[in-house]
C-alpha positions in Angstrom: 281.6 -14.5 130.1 278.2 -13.6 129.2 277.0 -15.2 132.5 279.1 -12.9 134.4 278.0 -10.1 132.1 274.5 -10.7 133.3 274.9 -10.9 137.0 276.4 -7.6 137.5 273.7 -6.5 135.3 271.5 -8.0 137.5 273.1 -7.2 140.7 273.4 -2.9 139.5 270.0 -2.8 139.1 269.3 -5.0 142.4 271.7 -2.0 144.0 269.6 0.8 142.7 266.3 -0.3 143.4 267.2 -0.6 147.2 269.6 2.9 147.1 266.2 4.4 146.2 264.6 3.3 149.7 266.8 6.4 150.5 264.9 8.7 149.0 262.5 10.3 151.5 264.6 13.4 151.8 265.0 14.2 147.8 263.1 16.4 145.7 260.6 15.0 142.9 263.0 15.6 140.3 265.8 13.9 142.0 263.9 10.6 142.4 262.7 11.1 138.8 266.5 11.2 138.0 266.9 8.1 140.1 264.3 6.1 138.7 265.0 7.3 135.1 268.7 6.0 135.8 267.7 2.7 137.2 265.4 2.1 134.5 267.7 3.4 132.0 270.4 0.9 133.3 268.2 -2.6 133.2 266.7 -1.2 129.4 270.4 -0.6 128.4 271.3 -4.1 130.0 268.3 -6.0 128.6 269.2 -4.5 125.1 272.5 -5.2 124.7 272.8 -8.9 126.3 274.5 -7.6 129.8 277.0 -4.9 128.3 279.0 -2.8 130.7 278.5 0.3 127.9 274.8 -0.8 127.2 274.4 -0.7 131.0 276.0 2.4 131.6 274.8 4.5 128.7 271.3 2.9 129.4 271.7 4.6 132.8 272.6 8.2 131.4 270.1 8.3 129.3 267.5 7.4 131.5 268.6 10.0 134.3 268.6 12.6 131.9 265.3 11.8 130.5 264.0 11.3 134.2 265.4 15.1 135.1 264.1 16.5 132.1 260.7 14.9 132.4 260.0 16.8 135.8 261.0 20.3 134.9 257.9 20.2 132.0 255.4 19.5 135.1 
């Protein structure tokens, strides 16, 4: 189970690197967000051995910090 656990870790964070070739048209604190999320998601992943919650928590986390980190510049 942990095997499958992994890949879709692995395959999220393959998804969001590539959405963000999309993001010629978006503001610096919306790519912040982005990257924030995806980072967030693969740290959240990596920490908790491929969890869905880890994953996805990872990811909120991260986009918040990523939107909040632009609006001090």
């Amino acid at each position: 189970m942990k095997t499958i656990q992994r890949f879709a870790a692995g395959t999220f964070a393959a998804a969001m690197l590539l959405g963000l070739g999309a993001c010629a048209g978006m503001s610096t604190q919306d790519k912040n967000t982005a990257i924030g999320a995806g980072a967030g998601a693969i740290g959240g992943a990596v920490l908790t051995g491929g969890s869905t919650l880890g994953t996805v928590g990872g990811a909120a986390v991260g986009g918040v910090i990523g939107h909040e980190v632009s609006k001090r510049k």
